[in-house]
N, C-alpha and C positions, 0 to 999 in steps of 0.2 A: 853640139852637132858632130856626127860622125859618116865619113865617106857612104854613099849605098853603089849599089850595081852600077847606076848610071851617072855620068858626069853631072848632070841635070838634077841630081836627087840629092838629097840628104836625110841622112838616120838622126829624130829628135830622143835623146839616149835622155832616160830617168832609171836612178836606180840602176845603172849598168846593161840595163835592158833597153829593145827600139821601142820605143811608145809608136814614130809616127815616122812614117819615108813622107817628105814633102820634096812638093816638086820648085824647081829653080825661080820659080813666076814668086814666091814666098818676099825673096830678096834682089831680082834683077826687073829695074825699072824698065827696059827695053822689053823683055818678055813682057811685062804687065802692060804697059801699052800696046802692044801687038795685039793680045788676046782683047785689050778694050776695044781697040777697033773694031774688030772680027766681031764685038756683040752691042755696039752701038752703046757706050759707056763714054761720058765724056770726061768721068773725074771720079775717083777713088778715096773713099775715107779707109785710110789704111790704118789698124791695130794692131798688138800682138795676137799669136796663136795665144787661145786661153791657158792652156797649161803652161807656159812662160810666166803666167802672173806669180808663179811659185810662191806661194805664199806658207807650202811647208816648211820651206828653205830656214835657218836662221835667217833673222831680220836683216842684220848686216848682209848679207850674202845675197837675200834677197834686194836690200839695196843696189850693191855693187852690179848686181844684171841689168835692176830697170833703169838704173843711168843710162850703161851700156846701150840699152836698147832705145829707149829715149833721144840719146844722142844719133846712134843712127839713124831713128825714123825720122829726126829733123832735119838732118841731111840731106833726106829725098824727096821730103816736102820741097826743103830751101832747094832743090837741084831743078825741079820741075812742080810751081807751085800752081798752076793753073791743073796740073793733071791729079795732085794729090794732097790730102789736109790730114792730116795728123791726128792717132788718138793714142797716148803713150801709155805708160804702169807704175804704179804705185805697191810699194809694198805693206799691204794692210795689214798684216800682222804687227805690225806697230804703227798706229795710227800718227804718232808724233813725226816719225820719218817719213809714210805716208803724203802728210799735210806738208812737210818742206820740199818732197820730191815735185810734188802737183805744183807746189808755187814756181821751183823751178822750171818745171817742162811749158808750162802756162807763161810767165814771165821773162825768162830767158832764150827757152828752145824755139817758142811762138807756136809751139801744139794748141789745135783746137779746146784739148780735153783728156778725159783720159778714159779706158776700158776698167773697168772691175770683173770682179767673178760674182756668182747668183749668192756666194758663201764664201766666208772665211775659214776657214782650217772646223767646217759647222758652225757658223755664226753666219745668221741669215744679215744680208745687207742692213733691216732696219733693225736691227742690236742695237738700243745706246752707244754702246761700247764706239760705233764710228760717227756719232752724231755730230764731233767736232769736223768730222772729216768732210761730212755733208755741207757742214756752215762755212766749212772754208771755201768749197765747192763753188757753193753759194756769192760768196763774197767775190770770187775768182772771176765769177760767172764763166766759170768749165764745163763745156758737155759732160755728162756722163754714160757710158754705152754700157750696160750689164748683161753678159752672159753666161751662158749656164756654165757649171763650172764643178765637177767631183759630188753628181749626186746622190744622196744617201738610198738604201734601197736597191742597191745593184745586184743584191743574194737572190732577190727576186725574180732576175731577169735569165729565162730561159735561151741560149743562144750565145753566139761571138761576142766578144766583148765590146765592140764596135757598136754592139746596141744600147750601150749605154748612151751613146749621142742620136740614138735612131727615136727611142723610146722614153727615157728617161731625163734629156735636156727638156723636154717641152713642160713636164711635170715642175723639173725644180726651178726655171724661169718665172714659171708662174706663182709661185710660192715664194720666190725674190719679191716680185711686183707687189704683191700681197701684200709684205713686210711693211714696206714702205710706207703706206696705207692704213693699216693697223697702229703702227707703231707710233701715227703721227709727225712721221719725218715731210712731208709731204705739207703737210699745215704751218708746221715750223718751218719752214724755208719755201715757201709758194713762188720764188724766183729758179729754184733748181730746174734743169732742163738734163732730164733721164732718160735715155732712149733703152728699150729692152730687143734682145734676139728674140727668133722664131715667132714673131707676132705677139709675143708675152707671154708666149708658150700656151697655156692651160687655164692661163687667167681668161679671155673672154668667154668659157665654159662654166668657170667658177661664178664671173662675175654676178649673174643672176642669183646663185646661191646665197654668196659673200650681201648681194643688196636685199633678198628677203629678211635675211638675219638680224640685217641691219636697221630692217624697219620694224622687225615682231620680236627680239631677242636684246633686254635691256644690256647684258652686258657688251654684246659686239657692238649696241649704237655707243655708249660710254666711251668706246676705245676710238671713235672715228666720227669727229663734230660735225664732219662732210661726208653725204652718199657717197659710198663706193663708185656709184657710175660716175659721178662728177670728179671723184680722185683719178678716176682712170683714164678718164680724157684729159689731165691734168700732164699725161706721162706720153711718149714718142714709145713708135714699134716697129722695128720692120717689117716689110711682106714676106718674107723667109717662112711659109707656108706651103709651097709646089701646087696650089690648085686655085683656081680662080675663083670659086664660089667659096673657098676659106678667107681669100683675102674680099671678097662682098663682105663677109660677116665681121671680118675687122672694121671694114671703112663704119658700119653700120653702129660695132659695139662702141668705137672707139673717137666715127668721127671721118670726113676725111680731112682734116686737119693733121691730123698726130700720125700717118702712114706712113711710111717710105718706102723707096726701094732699096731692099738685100741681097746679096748673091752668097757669102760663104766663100767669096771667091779666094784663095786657089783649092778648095778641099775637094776632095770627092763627093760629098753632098749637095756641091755649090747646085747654085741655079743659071744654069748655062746663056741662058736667054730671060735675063729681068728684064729689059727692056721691053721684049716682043710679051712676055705675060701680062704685063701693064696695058700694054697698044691691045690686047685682045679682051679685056673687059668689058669694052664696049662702053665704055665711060668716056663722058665730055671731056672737050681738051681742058678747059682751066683743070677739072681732079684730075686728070692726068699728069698735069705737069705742076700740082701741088705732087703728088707720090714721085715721078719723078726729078723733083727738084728742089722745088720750094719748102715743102715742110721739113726736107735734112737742110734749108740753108738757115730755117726758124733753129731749128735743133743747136745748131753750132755757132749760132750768133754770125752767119757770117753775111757783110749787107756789102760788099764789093764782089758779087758773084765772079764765076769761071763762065765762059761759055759752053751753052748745050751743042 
């Protein structure tokens, strides 16, 4: 982190360069409850900024930050734990540190779970290569939140670079989700509890594609013993869509079991008013208060709620 213009800001420095000015609500518990008030939020699952999960870093170094961060976000959980639950980082570039990190922040810190990225340094999440990391998961029973995260394809993208999370996260979340699915991670560990950004991104577009194939094309059923539609209700998502008749077609692809409410919050993308987009669906109170509450409390295993 490095000073910005305003006392309230700070410069997130990669490579000597400002990636991100974020604003003060990132890390001071009091602003973030302020602003919960203001939007009728009674409790925050709070994670790193994705680019934090640094997973180009050397692995030790990469270590040494998600301690770091890990310890702090327990912190603020343990300071105010009715208002906030914890998802902390692992550094998957080495699956071995990885798996000890998650036991620790799960076992000692009392983190919910922990955040991933859609990729590893290009290794989509269902890579073998983290299969142990899954079973440990598993075994843990740790949320998992995955989000998009350095997606391939950006030469493509005509405009700011800031579009790479306008246009291009929705693409490579959904290609995360996919993985899973394909790869078989999902069959082999049917206790894991995944939750994906952006509504899965791309996946409930794909998904009809992904289930045709899968019923007329011998080698995509071979790779996936269970219909795609049934893997995909298998997985959490949140509304992190900005329109109401996107998030119909999630509750519709997905379920209203597996939905939540997302905000993004503190980013300039956030969604200002998750609560009030929920209340305007025009959906019965019980799906209402599965999206806002109940299916993130199935998600993180948690059976002593917070008050709404």
């Amino acid at each position: 982190m490095a000073p910005a213009d305003s006392a309230c800001q700070r410069h997130v420095m990669i490579d000597g360069r400002v990636y991100r000015t974020v604003p003060d609500s990132s890390w001071d518990a009091e602003r973030r409850e302020a602003d919960m008030a203001r939007t009728a939020v009674a409790h925050q699952v709070v994670s790193p900024m994705p680019e934090l999960l640094s997973y180009w870093l050397h692995a030790d170094d990469a270590l040494a930050l998600t301690r770091f961060m890990n310890d702090e976000l327990a912190l603020l959980v343990q300071s105010r734990p009715q208002r906030f639950t914890g998802l902390g980082a692992v550094p998957l570039q080495d699956v071995d540190l990885a798996m000890r990190e998650l036991d620790r922040l799960v076992c000692d810190l009392g983190l919910a779970g922990v955040e991933v990225g859609s990729n590893i340094n290009g290794k989509p999440i269902g890579h073998p290569d983290f299969e142990p990391f899954f079973a440990a998961a598993e075994s843990l029973g740790a949320a998992i939140f995955v989000h998009a995260l350095r997606p391939c394809g950006m030469d493509r993208l005509v405009g700011p670079p800031l579009l790479e999370q306008v246009l291009a996260f929705p693409g490579e979340v959904g290609l995360a989700a996919a993985s899973l699915m394909t790869s078989g991670t999902l069959l082999r560990h049917p206790r894991l509890r995944v939750a994906f950004s952006h509504g899965g991104g791309a996946l409930p577009m794909i998904l009809p594609r992904l289930q045709h194939a899968w019923e007329h094309m011998a080698p995509v059923h071979q790779c996936m013993a269970q219909s795609p539609r049934d893997l995909a209700r298998q997985m959490f998502y949140d509304d992190l869509v900005y329109d109401g008749a996107a998030i119909d077609y999630l509750l519709d692809v997905y379920g209203p079991t597996q939905v939540m409410a997302g905000s993004d919050y503190p980013f300039a993308i956030m969604d200002r008013e998750p609560a009030t987009r929920i209340a305007a669906l025009g959906l019965d109170e019980a799906t209402q208060r599965q999206l806002r509450r109940d299916n993130a409390l199935r998600w993180l295993s948690i059976v002593k709620p917070w008050a709404e």
